[in-house]
Backbone as CSV, one residue per row, in Angstrom:
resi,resn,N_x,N_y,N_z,CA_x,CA_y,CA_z,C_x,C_y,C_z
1,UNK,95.860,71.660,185.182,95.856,70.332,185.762,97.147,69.623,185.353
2,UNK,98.114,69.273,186.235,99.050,68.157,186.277,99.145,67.037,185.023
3,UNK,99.786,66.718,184.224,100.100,65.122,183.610,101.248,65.333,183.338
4,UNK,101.260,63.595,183.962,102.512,63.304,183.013,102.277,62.410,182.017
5,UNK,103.220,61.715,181.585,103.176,60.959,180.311,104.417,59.366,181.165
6,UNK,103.816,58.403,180.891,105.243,57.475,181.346,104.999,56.357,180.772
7,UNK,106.309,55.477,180.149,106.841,54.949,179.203,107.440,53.647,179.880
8,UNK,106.575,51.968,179.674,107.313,51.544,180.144,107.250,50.333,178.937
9,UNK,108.947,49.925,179.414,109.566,49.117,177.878,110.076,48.145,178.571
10,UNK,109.756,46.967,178.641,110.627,45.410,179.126,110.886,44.744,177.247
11,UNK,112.003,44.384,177.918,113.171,43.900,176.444,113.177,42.089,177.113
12,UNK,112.995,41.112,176.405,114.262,39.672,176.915,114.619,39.527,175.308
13,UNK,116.046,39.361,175.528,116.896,38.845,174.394,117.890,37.903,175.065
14,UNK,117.554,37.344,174.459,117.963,35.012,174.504,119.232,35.060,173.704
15,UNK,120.471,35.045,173.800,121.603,34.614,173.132,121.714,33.439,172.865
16,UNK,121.840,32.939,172.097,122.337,31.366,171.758,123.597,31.194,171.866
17,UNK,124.546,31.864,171.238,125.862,31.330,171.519,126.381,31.262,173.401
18,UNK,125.413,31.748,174.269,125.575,32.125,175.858,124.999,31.023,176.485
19,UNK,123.695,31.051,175.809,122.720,30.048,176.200,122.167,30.713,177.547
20,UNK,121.790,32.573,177.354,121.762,32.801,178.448,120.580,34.096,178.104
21,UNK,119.577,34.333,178.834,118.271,35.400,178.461,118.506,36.537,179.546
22,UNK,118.600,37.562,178.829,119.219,39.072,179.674,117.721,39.886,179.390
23,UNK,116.966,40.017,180.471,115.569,40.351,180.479,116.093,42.226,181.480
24,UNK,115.431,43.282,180.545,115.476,44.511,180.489,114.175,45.157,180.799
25,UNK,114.045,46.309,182.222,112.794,46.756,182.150,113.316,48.320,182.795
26,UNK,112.557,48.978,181.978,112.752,51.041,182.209,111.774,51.547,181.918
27,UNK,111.327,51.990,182.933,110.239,52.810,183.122,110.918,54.195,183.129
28,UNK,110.467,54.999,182.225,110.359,56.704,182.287,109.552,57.362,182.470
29,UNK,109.504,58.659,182.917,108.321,59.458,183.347,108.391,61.195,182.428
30,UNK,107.996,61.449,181.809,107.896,62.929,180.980,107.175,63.268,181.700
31,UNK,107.741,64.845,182.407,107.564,65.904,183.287,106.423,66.966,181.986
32,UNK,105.593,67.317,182.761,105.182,68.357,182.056,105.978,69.645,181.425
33,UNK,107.258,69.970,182.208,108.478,70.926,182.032,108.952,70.717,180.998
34,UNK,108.729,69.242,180.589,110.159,68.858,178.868,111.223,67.893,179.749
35,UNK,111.134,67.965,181.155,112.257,66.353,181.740,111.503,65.746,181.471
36,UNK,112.644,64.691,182.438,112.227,63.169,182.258,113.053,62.732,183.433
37,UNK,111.695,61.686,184.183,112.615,60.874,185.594,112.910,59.013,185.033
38,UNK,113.672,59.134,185.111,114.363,57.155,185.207,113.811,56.670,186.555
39,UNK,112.564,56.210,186.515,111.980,55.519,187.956,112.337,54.464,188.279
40,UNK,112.706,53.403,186.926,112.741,52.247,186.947,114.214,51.950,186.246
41,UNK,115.223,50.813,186.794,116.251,50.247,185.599,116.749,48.997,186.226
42,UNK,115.730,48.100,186.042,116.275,47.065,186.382,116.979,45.925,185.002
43,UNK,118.042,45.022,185.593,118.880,44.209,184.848,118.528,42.770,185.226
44,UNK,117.812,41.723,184.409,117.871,40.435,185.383,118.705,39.070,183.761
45,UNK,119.620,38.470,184.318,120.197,37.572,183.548,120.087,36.299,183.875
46,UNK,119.371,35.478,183.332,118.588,34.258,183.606,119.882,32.968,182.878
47,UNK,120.050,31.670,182.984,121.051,30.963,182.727,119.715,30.351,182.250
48,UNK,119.853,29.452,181.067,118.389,28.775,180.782,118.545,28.395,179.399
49,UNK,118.134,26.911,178.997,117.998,26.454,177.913,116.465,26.468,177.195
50,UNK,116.874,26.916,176.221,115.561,27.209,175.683,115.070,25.985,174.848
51,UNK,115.669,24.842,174.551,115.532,23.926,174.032,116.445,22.446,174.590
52,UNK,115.826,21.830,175.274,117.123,20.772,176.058,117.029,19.569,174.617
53,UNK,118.101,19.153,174.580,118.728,18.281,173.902,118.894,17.022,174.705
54,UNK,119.055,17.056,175.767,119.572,15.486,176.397,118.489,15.266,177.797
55,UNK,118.119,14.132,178.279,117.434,14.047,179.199,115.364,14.690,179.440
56,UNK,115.456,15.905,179.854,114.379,16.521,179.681,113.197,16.103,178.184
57,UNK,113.252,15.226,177.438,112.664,15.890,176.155,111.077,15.632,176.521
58,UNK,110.377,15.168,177.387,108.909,15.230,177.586,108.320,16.600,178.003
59,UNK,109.317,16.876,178.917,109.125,18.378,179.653,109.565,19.300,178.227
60,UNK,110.514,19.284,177.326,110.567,20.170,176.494,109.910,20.088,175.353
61,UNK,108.966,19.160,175.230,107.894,18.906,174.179,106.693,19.353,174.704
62,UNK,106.382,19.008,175.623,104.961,19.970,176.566,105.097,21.230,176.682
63,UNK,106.152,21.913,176.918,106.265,23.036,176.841,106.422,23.746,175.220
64,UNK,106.942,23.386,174.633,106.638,23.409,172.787,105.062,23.674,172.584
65,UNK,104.740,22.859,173.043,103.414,22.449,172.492,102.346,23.513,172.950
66,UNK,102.711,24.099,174.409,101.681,24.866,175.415,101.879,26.124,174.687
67,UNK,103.572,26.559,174.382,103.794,27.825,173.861,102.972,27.641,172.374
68,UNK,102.708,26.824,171.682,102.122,27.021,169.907,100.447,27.445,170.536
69,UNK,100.076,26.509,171.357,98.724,26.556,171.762,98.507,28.174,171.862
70,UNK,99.829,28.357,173.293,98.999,30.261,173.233,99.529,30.948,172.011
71,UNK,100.604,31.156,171.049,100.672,31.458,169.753,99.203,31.405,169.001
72,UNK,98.197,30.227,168.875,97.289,30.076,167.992,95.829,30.914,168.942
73,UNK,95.965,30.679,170.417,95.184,31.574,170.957,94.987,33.038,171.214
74,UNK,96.252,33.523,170.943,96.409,34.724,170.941,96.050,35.105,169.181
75,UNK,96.190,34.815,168.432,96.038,34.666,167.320,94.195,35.006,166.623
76,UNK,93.666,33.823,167.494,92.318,33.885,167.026,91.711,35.137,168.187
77,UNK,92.248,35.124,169.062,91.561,36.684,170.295,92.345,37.813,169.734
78,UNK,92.737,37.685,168.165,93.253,39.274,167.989,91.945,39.551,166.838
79,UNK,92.001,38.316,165.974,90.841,38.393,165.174,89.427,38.738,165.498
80,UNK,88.797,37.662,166.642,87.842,38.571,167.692,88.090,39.595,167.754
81,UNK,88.706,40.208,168.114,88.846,41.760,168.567,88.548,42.630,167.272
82,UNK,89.206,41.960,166.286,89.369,42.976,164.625,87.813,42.691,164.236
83,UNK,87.112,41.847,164.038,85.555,41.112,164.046,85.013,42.361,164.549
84,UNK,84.876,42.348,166.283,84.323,43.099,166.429,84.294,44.943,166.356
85,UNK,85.481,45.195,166.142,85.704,46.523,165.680,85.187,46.547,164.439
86,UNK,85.111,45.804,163.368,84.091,46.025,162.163,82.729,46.012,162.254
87,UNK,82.254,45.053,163.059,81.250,45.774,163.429,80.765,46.470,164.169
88,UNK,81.344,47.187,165.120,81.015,48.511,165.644,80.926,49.977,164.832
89,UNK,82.284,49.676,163.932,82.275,50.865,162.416,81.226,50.164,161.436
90,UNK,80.697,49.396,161.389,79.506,49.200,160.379,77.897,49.534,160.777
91,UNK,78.279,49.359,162.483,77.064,49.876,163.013,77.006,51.632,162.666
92,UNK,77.845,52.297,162.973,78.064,53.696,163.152,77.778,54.058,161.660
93,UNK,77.706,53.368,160.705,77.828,53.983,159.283,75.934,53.934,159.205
């Protein structure tokens, strides 16, 4: 029976001295043979302040604020998750 195996990796890295976010995505595919196909290589370079200083600051405080929110939500739904994997291995024991 056929498999492959495929690998996909998105990168964004935010320069500050550019003030500019160069977002990276490659998808690979491992051939059952030992290749490998490049399906995917895309390049996207975004112009974008990640923090405005002049004008904007309501819009860049709401947005502060939305990003901590999902930081602390993602946070407590990893713990759920760890919660319940203990007790699934405590059931099994």
């Amino acid at each position: 029976m056929p498999s492959t195996l495929v690998i996909i990796m998105n990168f964004a890295i935010y320069n500050p001295n550019l003030n500019l976010v160069n977002e990276k995505r490659v998808v690979v595919e491992f051939l059952e043979t030992g290749g490998f196909i490049n399906l995917e290589h895309d390049s996207l370079i975004i112009n974008m302040k990640l923090y405005r200083t002049t004008g904007h600051n309501v819009q860049s405080t709401i947005i502060l604020i939305l990003g901590l929110v999902m930081i602390v939500l993602s946070i407590y739904d990893i713990n759920q998750e760890y919660e319940e994997a203990e007790r699934i291995k405590e059931a099994k024991r």
